[in-house]
N, C-alpha and C positions, 0 to 999 in steps of 0.2 A: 501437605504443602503444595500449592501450586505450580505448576513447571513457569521458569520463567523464561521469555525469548527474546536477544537483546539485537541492536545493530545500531545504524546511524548512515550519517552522510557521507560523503566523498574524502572532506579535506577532517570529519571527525567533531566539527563545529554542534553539530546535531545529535544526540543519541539518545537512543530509547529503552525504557524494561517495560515488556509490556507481557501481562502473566495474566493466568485463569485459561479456560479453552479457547483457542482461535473460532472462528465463526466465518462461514460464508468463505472458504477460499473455495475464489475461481479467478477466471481469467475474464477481460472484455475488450474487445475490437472497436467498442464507440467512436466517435472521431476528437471526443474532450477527453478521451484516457489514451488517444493516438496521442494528440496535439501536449498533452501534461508529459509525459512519456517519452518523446518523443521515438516510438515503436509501435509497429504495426498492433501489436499486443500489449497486456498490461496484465501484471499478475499481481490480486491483491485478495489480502486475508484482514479481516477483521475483527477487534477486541472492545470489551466494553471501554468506554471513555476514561471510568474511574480504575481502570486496570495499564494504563499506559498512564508511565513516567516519565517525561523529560529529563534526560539525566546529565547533558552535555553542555560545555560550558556557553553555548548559544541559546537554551532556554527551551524552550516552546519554538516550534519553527513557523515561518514567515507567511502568511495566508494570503490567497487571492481568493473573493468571494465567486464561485463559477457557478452556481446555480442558487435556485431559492429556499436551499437544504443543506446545502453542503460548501465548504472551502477547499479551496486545493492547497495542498502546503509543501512548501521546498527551503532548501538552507539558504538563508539573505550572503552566505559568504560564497558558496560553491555551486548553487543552484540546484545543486540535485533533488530530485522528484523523494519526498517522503508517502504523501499519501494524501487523504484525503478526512478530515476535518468536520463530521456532520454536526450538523445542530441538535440529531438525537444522541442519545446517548453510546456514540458508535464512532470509532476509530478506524478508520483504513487505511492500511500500510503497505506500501508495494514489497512485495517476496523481495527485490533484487539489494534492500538496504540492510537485512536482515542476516549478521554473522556466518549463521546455520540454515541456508533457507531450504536445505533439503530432509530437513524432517518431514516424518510422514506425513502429521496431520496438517500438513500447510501446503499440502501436497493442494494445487487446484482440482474441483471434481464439478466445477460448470463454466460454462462458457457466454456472457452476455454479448447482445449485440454481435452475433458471429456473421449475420448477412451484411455487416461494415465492412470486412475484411476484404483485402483484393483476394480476387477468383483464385491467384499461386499460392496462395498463404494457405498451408496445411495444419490447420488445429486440432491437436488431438488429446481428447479428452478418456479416462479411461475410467470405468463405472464400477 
């Protein structure tokens, strides 16, 4: 049986089961994962599409289209930052909405767009 990893939003409007392995957690400094975020950083792991559930009584959460791949999604009640929305079959979800977010495998182990960062910001990635 799949491990399954749950969380949601601020005021609880939004929530998620999202099961099967996580994929691709890292971290990214871009200036649209600053500005979505609003953090120097942004920590996000990844699940197939059909492996996340909407489970909360807000549905699906609120999208803004930010590129020509992907949506940004956050809760139309509370605002907070979910993740991000691709048009492939790929789900991105920030670590910070996330119950349990310190299980191992969700652990970030890359860091994009790291030359974004200001010069003080200390990122540290461990291999």
């Amino acid at each position: 049986m799949a491990k399954v990893y749950q969380g949601g939003c601020l005021c609880g409007n939004i929530r998620f089961e999202a099961s099967g392995p996580p994929k691709n957690p890292h971290t990214c400094s871009c200036k649209m994962c600053q500005r979505h975020g609003g953090s120097l950083t942004q920590a996000w792991v990844e699940f197939e599409k059909g492996h996340v559930a909407w489970v909360g009584a807000g549905g699906v959460p609120k999208q803004w289209r930010s590129s020509e791949y992907s949506s940004r999604s956050f809760c139309n009640k509370c605002g907070s930052t979910i993740g991000a929305i691709d048009d492939a079959p790929v789900i991105a979800l920030v670590l910070g909405i996330f119950d349990w977010p310190n299980k191992t495998e969700l652990r970030p182990t890359s860091h994009s767009y790291i030359s974004k960062k200001p010069k003080w910001w200390c990122v540290h990635v461990e291999t």
